[in-house]
PyMOL commands that place a pseudoatom at each C-alpha (Angstrom):
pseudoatom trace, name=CA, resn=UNK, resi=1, chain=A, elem=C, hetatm=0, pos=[16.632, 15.038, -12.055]
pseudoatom trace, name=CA, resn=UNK, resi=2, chain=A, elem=C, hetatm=0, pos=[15.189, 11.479, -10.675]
pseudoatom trace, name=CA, resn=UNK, resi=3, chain=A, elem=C, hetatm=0, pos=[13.685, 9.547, -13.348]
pseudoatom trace, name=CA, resn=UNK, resi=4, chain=A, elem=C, hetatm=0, pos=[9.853, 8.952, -12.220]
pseudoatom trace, name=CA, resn=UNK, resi=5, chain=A, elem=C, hetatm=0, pos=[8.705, 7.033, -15.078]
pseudoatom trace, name=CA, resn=UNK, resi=6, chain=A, elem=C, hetatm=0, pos=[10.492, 3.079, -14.336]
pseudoatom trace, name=CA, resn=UNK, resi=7, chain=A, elem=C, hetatm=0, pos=[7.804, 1.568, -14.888]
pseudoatom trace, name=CA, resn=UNK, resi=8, chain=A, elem=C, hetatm=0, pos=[4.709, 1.428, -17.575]
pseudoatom trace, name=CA, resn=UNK, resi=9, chain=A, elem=C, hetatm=0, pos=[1.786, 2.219, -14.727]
pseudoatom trace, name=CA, resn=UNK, resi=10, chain=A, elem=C, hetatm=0, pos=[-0.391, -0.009, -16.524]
pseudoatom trace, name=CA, resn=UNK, resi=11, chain=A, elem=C, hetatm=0, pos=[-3.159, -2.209, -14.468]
pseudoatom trace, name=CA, resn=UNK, resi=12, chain=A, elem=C, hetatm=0, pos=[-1.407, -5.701, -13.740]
pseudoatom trace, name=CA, resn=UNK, resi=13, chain=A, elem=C, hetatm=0, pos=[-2.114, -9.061, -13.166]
pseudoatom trace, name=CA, resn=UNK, resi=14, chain=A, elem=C, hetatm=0, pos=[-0.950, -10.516, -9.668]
pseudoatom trace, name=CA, resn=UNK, resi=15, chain=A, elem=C, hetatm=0, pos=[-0.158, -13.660, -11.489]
pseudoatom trace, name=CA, resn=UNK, resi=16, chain=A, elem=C, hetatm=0, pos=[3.314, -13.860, -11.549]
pseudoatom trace, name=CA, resn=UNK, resi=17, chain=A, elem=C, hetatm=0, pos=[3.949, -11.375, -9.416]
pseudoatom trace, name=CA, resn=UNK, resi=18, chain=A, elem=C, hetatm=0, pos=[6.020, -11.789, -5.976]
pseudoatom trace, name=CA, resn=UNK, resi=19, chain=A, elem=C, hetatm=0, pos=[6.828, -8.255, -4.358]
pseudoatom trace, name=CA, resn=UNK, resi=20, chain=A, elem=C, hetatm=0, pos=[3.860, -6.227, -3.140]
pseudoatom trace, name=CA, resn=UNK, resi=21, chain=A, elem=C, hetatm=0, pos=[3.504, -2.887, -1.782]
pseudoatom trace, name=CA, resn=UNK, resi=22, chain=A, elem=C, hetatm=0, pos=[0.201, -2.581, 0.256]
pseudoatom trace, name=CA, resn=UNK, resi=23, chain=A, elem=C, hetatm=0, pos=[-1.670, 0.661, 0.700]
pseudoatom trace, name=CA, resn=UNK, resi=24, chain=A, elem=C, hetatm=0, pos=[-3.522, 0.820, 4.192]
pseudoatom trace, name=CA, resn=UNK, resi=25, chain=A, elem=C, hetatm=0, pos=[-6.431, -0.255, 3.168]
pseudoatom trace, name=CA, resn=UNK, resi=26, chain=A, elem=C, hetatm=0, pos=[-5.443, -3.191, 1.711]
pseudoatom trace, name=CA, resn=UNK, resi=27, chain=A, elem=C, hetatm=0, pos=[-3.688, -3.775, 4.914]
pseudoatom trace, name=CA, resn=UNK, resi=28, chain=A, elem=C, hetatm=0, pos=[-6.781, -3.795, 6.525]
pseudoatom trace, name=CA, resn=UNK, resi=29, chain=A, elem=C, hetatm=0, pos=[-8.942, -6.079, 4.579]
pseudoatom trace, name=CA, resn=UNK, resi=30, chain=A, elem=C, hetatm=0, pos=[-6.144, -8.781, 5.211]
pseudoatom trace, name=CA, resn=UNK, resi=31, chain=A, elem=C, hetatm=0, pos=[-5.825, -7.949, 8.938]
pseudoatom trace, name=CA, resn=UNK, resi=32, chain=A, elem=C, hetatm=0, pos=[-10.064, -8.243, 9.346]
pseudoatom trace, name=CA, resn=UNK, resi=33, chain=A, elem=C, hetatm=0, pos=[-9.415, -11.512, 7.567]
pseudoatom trace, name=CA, resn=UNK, resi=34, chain=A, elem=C, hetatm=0, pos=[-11.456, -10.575, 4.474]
pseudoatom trace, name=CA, resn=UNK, resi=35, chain=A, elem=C, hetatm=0, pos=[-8.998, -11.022, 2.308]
pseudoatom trace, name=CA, resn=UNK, resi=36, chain=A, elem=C, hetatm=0, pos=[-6.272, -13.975, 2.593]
pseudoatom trace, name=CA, resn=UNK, resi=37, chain=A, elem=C, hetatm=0, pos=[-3.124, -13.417, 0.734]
pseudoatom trace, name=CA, resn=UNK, resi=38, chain=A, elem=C, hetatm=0, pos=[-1.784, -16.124, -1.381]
pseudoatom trace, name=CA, resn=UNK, resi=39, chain=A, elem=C, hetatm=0, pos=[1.685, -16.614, 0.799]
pseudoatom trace, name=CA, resn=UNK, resi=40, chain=A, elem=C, hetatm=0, pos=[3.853, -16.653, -2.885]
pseudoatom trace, name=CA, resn=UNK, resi=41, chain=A, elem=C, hetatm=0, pos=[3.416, -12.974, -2.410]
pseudoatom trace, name=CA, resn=UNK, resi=42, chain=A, elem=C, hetatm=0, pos=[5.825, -11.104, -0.758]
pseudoatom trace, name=CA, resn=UNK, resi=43, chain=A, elem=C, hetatm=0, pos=[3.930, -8.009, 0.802]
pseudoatom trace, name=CA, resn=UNK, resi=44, chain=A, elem=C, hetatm=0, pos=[6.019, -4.945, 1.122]
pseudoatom trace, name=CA, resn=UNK, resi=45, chain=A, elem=C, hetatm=0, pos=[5.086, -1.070, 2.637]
pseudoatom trace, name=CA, resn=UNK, resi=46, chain=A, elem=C, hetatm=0, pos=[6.928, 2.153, 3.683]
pseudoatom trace, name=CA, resn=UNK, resi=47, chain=A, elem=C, hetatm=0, pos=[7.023, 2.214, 7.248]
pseudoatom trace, name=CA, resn=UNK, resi=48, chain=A, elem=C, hetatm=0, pos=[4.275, 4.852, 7.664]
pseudoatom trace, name=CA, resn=UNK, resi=49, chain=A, elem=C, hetatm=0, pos=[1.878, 2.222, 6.542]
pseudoatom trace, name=CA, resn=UNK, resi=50, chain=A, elem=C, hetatm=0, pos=[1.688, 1.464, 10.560]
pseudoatom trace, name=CA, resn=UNK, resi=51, chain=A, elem=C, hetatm=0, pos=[0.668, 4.887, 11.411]
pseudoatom trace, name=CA, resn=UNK, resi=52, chain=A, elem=C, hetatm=0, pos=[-2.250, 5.357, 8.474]
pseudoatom trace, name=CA, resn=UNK, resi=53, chain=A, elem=C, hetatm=0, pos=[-3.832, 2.025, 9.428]
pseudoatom trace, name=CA, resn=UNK, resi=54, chain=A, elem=C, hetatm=0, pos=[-4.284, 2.990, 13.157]
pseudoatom trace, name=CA, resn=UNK, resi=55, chain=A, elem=C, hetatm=0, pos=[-5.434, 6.236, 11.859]
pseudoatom trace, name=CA, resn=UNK, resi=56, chain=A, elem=C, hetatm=0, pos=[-8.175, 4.991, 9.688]
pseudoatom trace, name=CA, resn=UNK, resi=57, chain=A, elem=C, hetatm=0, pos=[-9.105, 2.160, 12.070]
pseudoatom trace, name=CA, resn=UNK, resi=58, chain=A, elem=C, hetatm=0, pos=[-9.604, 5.527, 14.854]
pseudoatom trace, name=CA, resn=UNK, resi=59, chain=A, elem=C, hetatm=0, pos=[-11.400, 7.689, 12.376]
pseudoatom trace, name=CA, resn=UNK, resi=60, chain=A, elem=C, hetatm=0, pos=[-13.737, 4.629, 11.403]
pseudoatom trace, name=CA, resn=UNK, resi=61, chain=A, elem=C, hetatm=0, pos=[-14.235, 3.863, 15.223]
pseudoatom trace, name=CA, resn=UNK, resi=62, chain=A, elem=C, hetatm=0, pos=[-14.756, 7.904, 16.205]
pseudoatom trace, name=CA, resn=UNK, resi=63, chain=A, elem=C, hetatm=0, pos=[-17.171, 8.283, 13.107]
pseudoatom trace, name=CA, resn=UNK, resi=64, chain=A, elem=C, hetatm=0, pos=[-19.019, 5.160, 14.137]
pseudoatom trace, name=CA, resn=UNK, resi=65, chain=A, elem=C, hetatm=0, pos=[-18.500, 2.746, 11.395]
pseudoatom trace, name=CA, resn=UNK, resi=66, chain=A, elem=C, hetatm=0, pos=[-17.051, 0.261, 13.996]
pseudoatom trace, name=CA, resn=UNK, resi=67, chain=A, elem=C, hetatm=0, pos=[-16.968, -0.855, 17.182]
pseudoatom trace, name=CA, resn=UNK, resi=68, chain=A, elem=C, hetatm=0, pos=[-13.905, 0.005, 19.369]
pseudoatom trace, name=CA, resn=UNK, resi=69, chain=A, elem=C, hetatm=0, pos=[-13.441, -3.462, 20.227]
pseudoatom trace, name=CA, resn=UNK, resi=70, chain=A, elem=C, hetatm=0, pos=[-13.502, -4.229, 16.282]
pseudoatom trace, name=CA, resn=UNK, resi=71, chain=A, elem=C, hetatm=0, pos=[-11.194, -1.131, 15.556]
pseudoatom trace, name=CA, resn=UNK, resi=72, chain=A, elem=C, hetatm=0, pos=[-8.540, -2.736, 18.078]
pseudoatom trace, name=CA, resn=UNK, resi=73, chain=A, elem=C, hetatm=0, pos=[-9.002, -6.312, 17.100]
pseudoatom trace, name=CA, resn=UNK, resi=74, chain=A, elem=C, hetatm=0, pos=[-8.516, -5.260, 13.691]
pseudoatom trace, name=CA, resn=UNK, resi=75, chain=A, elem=C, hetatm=0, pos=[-5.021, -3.111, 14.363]
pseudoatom trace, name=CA, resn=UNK, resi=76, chain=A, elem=C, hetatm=0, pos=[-3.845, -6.206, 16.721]
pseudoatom trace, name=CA, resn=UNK, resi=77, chain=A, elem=C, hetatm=0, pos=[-4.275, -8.478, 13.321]
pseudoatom trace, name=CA, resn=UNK, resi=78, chain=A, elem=C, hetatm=0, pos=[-2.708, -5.960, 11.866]
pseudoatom trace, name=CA, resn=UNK, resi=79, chain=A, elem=C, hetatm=0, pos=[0.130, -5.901, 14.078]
pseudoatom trace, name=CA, resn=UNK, resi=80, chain=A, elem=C, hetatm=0, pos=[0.954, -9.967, 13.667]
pseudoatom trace, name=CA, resn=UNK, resi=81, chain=A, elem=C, hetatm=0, pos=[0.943, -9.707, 9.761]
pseudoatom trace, name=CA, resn=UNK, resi=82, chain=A, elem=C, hetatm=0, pos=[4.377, -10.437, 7.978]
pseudoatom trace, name=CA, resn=UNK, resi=83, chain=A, elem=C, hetatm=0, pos=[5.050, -7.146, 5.957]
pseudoatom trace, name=CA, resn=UNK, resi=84, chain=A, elem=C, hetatm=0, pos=[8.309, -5.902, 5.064]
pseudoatom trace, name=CA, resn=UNK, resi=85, chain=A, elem=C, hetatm=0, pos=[8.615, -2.157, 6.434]
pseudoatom trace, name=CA, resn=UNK, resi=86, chain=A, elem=C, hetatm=0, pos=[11.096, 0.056, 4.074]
pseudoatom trace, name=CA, resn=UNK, resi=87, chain=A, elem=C, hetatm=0, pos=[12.143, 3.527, 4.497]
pseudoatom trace, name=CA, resn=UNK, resi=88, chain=A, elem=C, hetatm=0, pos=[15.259, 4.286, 3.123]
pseudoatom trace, name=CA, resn=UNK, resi=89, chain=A, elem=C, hetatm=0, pos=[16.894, 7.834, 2.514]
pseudoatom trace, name=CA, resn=UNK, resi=90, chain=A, elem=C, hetatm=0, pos=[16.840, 6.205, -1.731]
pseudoatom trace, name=CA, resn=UNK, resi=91, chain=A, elem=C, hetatm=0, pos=[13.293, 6.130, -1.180]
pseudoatom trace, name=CA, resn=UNK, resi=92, chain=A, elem=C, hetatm=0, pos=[12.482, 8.791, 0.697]
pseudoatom trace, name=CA, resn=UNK, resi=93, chain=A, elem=C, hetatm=0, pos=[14.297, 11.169, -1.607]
pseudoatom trace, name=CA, resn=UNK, resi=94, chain=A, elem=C, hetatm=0, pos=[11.973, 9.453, -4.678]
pseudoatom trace, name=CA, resn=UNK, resi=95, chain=A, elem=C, hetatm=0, pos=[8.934, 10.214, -2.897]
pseudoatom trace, name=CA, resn=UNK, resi=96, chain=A, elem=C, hetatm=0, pos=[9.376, 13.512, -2.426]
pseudoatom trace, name=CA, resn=UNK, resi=97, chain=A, elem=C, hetatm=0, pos=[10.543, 13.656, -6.047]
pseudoatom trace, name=CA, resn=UNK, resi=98, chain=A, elem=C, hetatm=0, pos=[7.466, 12.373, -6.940]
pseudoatom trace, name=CA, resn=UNK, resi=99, chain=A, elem=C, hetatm=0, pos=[4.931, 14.700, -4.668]
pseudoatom trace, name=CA, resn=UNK, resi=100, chain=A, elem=C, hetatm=0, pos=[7.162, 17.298, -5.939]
pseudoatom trace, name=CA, resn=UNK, resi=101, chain=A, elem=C, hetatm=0, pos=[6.680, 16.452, -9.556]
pseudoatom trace, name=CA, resn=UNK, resi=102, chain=A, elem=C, hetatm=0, pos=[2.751, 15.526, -9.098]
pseudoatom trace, name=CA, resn=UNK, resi=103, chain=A, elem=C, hetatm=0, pos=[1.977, 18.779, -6.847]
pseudoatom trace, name=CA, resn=UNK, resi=104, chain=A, elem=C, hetatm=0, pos=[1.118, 16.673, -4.292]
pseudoatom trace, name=CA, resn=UNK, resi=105, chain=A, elem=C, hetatm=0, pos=[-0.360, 17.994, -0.726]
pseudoatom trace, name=CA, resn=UNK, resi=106, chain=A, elem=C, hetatm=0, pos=[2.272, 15.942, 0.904]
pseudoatom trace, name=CA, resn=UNK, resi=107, chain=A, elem=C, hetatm=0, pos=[5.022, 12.528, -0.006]
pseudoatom trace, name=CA, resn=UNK, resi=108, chain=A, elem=C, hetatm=0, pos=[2.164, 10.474, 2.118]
pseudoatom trace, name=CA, resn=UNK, resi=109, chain=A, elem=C, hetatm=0, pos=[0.657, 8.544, -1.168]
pseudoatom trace, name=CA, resn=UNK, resi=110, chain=A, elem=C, hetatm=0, pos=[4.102, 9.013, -3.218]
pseudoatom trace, name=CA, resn=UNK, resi=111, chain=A, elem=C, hetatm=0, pos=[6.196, 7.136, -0.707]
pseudoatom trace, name=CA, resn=UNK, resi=112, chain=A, elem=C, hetatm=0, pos=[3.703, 4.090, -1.674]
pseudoatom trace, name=CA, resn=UNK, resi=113, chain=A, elem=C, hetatm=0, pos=[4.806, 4.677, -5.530]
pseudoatom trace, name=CA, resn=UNK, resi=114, chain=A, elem=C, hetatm=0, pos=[8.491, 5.069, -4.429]
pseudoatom trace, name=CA, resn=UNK, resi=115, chain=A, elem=C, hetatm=0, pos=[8.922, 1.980, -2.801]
pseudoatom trace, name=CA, resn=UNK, resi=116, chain=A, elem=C, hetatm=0, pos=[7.028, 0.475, -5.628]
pseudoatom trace, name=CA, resn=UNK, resi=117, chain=A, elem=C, hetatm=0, pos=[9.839, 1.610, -7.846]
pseudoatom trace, name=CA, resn=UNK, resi=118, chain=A, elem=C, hetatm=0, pos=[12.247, 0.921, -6.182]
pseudoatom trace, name=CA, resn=UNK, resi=119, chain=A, elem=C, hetatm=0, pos=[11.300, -2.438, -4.829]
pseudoatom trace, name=CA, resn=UNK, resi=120, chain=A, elem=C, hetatm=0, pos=[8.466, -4.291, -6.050]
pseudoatom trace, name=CA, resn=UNK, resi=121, chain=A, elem=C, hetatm=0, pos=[6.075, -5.595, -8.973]
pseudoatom trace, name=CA, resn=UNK, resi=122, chain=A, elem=C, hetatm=0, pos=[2.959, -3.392, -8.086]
pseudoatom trace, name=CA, resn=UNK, resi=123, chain=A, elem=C, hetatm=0, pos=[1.037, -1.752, -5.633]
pseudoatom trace, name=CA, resn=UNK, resi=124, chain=A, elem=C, hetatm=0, pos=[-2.408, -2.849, -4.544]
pseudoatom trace, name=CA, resn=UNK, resi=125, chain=A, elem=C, hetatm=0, pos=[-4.705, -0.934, -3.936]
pseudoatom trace, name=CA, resn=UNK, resi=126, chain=A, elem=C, hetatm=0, pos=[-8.131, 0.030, -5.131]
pseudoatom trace, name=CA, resn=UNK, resi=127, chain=A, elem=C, hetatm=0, pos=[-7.905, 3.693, -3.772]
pseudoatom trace, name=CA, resn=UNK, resi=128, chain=A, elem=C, hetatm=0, pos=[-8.479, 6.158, -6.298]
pseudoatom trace, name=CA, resn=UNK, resi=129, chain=A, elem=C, hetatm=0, pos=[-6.021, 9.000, -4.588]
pseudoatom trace, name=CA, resn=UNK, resi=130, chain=A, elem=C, hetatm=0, pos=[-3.142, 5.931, -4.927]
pseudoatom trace, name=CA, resn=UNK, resi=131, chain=A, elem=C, hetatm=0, pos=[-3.989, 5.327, -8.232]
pseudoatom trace, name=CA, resn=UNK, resi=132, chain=A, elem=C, hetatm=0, pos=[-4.047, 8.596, -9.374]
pseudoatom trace, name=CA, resn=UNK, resi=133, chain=A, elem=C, hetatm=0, pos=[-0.778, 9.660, -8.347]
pseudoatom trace, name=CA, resn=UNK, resi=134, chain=A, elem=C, hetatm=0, pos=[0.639, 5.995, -9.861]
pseudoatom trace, name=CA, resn=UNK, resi=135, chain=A, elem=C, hetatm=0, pos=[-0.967, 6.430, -13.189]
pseudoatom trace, name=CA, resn=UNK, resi=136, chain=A, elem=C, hetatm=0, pos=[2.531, 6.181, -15.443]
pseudoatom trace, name=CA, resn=UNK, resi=137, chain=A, elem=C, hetatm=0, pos=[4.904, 5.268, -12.607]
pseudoatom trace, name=CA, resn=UNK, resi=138, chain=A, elem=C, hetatm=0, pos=[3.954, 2.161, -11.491]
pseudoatom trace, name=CA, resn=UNK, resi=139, chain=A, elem=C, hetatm=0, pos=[1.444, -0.791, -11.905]
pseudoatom trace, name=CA, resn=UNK, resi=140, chain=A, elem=C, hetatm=0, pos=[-1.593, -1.533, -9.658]
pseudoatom trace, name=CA, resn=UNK, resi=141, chain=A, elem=C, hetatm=0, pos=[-3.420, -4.455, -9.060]
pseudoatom trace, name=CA, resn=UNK, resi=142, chain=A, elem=C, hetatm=0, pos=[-6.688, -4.865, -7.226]
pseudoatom trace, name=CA, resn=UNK, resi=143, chain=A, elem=C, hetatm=0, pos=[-5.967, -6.416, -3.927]
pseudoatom trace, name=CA, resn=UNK, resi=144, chain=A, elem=C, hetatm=0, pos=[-8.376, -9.133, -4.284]
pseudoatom trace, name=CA, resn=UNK, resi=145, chain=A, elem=C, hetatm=0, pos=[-5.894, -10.383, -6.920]
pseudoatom trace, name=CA, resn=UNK, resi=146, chain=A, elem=C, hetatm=0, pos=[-3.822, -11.111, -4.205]
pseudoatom trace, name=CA, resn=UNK, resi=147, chain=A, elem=C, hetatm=0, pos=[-6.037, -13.820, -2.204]
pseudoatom trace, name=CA, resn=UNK, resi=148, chain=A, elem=C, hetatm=0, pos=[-5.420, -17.886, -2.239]
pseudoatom trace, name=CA, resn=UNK, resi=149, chain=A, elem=C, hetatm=0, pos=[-7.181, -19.613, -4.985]
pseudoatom trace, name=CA, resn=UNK, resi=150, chain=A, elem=C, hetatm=0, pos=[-8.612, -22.557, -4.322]
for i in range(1, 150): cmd.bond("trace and resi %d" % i, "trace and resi %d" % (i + 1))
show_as sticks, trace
zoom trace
């Protein structure tokens, strides 16, 4: 059996930390430019990360929350931003360890936590779902812990 627990799942501090995984909407607050990454911070995501931000950028634009032409600036800043995409068979075969374990719906949110694992400090995020499923298997940090100090 995979061991799910490598890390405490406590709340950390971003100081100190270097490796990243980004959920998509912290992916989108730093491709509107409202939040500025401190570039010591190495920002990682599984490669489906691409898909769920042009997904929620479309659902906010169809529901009306934002302009088209703010929906496709947005995913063009997106697309420019220097993220490390991982998707491994290791880290596939965590996630779905992990939805598996959780009784997840699907490995959507637990190949966030896998990667984590398996690659980084600590995901950021401030989306309950996210840390719901991480609570014992990996730290989170509010994203806004990420952004240059002046």
């Amino acid at each position: 059996m995979t061991d799910l627990s490598a890390t405490s799942g406590k709340t950390a501090s971003a100081r100190g930390i270097s490796r990243i995984v980004i959920d998509p909407e912290t992916a989108i607050l730093i491709a509107s430019t409202q939040l500025v990454p401190d570039p010591r911070y190495q920002l990682l995501a599984p490669t489906l990360l691409r898909s769920h931000v042009l997904d929620r950028l479309y659902t906010r634009v169809r529901d009306g929350a934002m302009s088209e032409e703010d929906g496709l600036k947005v995913n063009a800043g997106f697309a420019k931003l220097k993220i490390r995409f991982l998707g491994d068979a290791v880290m596939r075969r965590r996630a779905w360890a992990i939805a598996a374990r959780g009784s997840l719906p699907s490995t959507s949110i637990a190949e966030y936590v896998s990667l984590t694992q398996l690659q980084a400090d600590a995901l950021a995020t401030r989306d309950e779902a996210f840390i719901i499923v991480s609570n014992g298997l990996v730290p989170t940090i509010d994203p806004h812990s990420l952004a240059v100090t002046a």
